[in-house]
KEMI-671071 format. One record per residue (C-alpha): x, y, z; residue in three letters. Coordinates in steps of 0.02 Angstrom, whole numbers, plus 50000, padded with zeros to 5 digits. Example, Ala and Ser with C-alpha at 12.3 -4.5 7.8 and 13.67 -1.06 7.14 Angstrom:
! residues 2
506154977550390ALA
506844994750357SER
***
This chain:
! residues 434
528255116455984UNK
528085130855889UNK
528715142856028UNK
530595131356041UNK
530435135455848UNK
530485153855866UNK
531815155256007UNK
532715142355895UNK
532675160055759UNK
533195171355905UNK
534855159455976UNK
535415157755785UNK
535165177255772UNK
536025181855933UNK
537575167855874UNK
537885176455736UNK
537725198655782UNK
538575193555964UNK
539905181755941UNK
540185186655775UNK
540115170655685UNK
540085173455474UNK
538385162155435UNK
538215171155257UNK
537795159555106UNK
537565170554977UNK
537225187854946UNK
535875195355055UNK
535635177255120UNK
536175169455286UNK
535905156055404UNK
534945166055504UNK
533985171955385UNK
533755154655307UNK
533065151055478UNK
531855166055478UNK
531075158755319UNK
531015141055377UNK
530005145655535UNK
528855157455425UNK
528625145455280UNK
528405132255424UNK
526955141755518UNK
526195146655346UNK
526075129255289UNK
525255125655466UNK
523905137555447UNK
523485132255281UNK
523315112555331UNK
522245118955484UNK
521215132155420UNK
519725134255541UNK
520315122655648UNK
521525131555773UNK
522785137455656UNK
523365155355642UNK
522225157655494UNK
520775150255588UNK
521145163255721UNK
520455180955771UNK
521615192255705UNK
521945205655828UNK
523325214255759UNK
522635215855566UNK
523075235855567UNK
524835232855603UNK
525175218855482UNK
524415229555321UNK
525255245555370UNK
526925233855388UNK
526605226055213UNK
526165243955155UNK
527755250755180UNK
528635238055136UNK
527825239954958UNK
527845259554948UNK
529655254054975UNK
529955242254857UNK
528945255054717UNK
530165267654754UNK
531555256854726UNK
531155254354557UNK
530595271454521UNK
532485276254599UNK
533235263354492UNK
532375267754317UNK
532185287154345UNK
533015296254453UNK
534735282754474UNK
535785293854603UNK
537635287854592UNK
537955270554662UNK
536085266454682UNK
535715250354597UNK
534325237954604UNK
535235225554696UNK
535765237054848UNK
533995242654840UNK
533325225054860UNK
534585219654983UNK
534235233055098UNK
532505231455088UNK
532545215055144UNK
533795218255264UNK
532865232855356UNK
531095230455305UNK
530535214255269UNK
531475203655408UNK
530975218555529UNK
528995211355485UNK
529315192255469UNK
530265194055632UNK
528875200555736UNK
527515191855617UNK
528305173855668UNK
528315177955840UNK
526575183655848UNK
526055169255752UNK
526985156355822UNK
526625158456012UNK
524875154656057UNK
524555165056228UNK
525275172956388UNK
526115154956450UNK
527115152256290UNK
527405172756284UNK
528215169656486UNK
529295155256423UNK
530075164456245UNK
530305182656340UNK
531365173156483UNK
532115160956355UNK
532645178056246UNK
533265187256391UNK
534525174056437UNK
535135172856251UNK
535595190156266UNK
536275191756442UNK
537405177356388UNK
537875185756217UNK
538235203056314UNK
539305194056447UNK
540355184856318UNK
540835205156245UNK
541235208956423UNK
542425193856443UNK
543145199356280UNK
543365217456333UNK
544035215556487UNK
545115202256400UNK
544575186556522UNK
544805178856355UNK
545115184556179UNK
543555181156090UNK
543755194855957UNK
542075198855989UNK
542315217656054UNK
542915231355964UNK
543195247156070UNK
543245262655958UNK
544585275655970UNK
543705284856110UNK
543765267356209UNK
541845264556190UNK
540975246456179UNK
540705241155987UNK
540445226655920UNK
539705213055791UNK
537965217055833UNK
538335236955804UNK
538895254355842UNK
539015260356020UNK
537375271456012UNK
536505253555923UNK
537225243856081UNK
536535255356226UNK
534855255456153UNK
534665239156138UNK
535125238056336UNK
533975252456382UNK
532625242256286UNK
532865224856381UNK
533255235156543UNK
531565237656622UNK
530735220056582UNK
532125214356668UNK
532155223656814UNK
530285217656836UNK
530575200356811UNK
532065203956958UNK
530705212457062UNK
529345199457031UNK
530225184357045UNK
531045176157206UNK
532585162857240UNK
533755155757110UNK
532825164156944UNK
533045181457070UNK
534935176757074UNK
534825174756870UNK
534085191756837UNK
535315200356938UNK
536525194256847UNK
535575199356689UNK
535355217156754UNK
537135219556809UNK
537895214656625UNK
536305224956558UNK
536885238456663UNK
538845236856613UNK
538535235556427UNK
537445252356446UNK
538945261056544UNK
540405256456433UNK
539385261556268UNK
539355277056363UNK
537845280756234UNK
536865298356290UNK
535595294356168UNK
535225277356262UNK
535185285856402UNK
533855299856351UNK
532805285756289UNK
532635277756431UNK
532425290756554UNK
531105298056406UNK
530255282556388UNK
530045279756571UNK
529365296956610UNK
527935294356455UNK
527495279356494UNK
527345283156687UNK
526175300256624UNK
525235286856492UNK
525145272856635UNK
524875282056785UNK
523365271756829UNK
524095254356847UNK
525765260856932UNK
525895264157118UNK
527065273457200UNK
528005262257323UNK
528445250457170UNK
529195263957072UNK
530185269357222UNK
530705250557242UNK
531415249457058UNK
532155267357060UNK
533215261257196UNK
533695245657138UNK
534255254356958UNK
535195265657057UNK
536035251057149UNK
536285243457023UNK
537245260156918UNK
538285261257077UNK
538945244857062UNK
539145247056870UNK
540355262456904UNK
541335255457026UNK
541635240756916UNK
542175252356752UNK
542705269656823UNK
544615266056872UNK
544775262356683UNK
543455272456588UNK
543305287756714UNK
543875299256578UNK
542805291356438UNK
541285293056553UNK
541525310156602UNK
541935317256417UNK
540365309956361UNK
539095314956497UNK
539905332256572UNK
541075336756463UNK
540175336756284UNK
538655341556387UNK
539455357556431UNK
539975363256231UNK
539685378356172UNK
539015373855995UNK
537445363455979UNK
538505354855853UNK
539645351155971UNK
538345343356081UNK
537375332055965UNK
538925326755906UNK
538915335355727UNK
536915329355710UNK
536355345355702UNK
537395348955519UNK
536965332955453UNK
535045335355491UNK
535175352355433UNK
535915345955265UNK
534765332455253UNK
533235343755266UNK
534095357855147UNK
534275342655004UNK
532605343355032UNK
531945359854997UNK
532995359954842UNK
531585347254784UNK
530035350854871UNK
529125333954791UNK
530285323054913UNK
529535329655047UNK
528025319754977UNK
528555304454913UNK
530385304454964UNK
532065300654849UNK
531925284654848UNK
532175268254966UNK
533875269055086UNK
534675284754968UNK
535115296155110UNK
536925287955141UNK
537165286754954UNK
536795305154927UNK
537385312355096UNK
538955302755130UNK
538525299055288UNK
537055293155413UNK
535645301155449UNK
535855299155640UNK
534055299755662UNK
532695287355614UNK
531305298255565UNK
532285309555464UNK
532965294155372UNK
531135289055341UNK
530685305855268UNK
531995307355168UNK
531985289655085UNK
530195288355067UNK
529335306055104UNK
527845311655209UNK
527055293755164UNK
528375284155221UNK
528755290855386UNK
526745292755431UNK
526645273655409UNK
528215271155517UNK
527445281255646UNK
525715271155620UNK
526475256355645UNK
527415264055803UNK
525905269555892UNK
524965255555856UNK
526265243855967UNK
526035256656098UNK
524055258356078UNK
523955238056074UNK
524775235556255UNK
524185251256337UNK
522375247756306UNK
522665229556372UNK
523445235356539UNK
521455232556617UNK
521255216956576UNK
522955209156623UNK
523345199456780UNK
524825210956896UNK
526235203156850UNK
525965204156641UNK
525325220756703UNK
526925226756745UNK
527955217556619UNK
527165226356488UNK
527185244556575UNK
529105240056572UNK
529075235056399UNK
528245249456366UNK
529445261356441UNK
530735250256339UNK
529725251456180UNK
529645271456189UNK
531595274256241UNK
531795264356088UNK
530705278155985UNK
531525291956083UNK
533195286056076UNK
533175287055898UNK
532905304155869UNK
534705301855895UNK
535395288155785UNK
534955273555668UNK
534745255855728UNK
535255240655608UNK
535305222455668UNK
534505229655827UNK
532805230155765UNK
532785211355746UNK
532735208455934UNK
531595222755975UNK
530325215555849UNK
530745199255917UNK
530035205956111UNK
528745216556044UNK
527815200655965UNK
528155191256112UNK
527375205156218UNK
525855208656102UNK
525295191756083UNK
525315191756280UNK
524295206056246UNK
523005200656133UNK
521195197556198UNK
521415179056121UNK
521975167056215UNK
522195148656195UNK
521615140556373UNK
523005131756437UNK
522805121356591UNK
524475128356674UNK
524035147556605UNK
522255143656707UNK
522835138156862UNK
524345154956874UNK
522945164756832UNK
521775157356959UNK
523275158457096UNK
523465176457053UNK
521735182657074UNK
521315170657230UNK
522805184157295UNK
522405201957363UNK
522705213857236UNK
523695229457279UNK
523325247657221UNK
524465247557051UNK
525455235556973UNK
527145241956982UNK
***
């Protein structure tokens, strides 16, 4: 039951970022949020009634490093918030933006992934919520296709002034890495599966595939191919050869057929972006102007050497650079110092150090879902060297959940998780995974 609860969360979620639909009720409050706090007050209330008898109290908690250096940051946070409000009070900093944002881009981040690893009990509810998820967003990504190509005015899509994808859910560069995250689990669930649900991933991958195209997002596109290349050096192990070849071809396929669908239209967008930016003279040119606004991040800095410590103060680089830090970690050391951005990249490497160290005890096929996660998981990290994700980080946290609960060394014995295991190993297992 609990699992329908939690892809209830995600389909409200996805209704409101893709097809744009105003759910707000008040100030910092919305229906999906409202939702959020249902399912978590909901599972809470569970565990409490159960206690030692199944519930997620009563359970062995695998994951107990990640959820304290979560709630960690979240109250380094919220201590510099009111330290920024009563000291230091940089222009337009108050306590309610402070608040607000903090719940926006910290706290749902951890209830997010907290209900989904408390809510689903194994790898057979963890199947069911990672297919139900990716069809919620194929559909939501076709529906800003239709409206792009103006099948039918939706007013979902909002091309910017260069002509790339925008939307409700984000900027172009938020867009494309959200695509190059869902890409590879995808692309394995196309390779693994067979018949009608083949026919439904290829759908999936071909409006995966468009969306990342029309964003025209080279940050996206770094991530990927970065997170791919660490996690086949991290992996190397459980992947064989022949099955990378397989999937390399079928992405290219797959691009091909992308192109030909986009580059009558977009041919010039696509080539500024990827050969002829590429080709500047200026690394500002290049990164896109990144390189002055890091460099005048980090400069703010060294005027007060103390920040470098302990940061100026929850979400203040906007407020006191004018414009976005257009990278993640950068943000994070500005806003909350050395401290904040080592627990970020704690609570990073943990995901990754969770599912890589389960990758010899999984049956093939979750074996290769979560190498592809993986590789999705680190383009994420990679790609945002390069830019800030908002709303975005509600769906990764959403897989990554999913994932590590399939991940977990507990499982709940489920008759119909028993006898897919029990097919699976009566099978001859080939060298790799992948």
């Amino acid at each position: 039951m609990k699992k329908w609860g939690v892809l209830v969360v995600f389909a409200v979620l996805a209704l409101s970022d893709f097809a744009g639909v105003d759910l707000s009720l008040a100030t910092g409050l919305s229906a999906k949020n409202a939702v959020l706090y249902l399912m978590v007050a909901w599972l809470t209330l569970d565990a409490a009634l159960q206690g030692r008898g199944g519930g997620f109290l009563g359970r062995r908690r695998d994951f107990l490093p990640l959820h304290f250096a979560f709630v960690l940051f979240i109250l380094i946070a919220a201590l510099s918030i009111v330290v920024t409000v009563t000291l230091t009070r940089p222009q337009g900093y108050t306590a309610l933006y402070g608040v607000v944002t903090l719940k926006a881009s910290a706290i749902d981040h951890y209830l997010m992934l907290f209900v989904f690893l408390a809510a689903l009990r194994d790898r057979h509810d963890a199947m069911q919520v990672v297919k139900g998820m990716l069809v919620i967003v194929t559909i939501g990504c076709a529906l800003s296709l239709v409206d792009l190509f103006k099948v039918v005015d939706l007013g979902i899509a909002k091309p910017r002034e260069d002509g790339r994808l925008q939307g409700p859910l984000g900027t172009s560069n938020e867009y494309g890495t959200l695509m190059a995250f869902y890409l590879p689990v995808l692309l394995v669930l196309l390779y693994r599966t067979r018949g009608t649900e083949r026919l439904l991933w290829t759908i999936a991958m071909l409006v995966n595939v468009l969306i990342l195209i029309l964003v025209a997002s080279r940050g996206a596109i770094v991530g990927l191919v970065g997170g791919v290349l660490a996690v086949g050096l991290l992996a190397r192990r459980h992947i064989s050869a022949r099955g990378v070849l397989q999937m390399a071809a079928a992405m290219a396929v797959f691009a091909t057929i992308g192109l030909a669908f986009v580059v009558n239209e977009y041919g010039d967008l696509l080539y500024s972006r990827f050969i002829g930016d590429s080709t500047a003279i200026t690394a500002s040119d290049r990164s896109s102007g990144r390189t002055e606004i890091w460099a005048q991040g980090l400069a703010t800095m060294a005027d007060a050497p103390l920040s470098m410590i302990v940061g100026f103060g929850w979400k203040t680089f906007v407020l006191m650079n004018s414009i976005a830090s257009h990278n993640e970690y950068l943000e994070f050391f500005f806003n909350l110092g050395l401290v904040g951005l080592s627990l970020a990249i704690i609570i990073y490497a943990y995901v990754v150090y969770q599912v890589a160290s389960s990758l010899d005890r999984l049956p093939p096929d979750w074996k290769a879902l979560q190498i592809a996660f993986l590789c999705g998981f680190v383009g994420v990290l990679v790609a945002n060297i390069f830019g800030n994700l908002g709303a975005c980080w509600l769906y990764i946290w959403a897989l990554t959940g999913s994932m590590m609960r399939a991940s977990a060394r507990e499982q709940v014995a489920l008759a119909a998780e028993v006898r897919t295991d029990l097919a699976v190993a009566s099978r001859p297992v080939p060298r790799g995974s992948l």
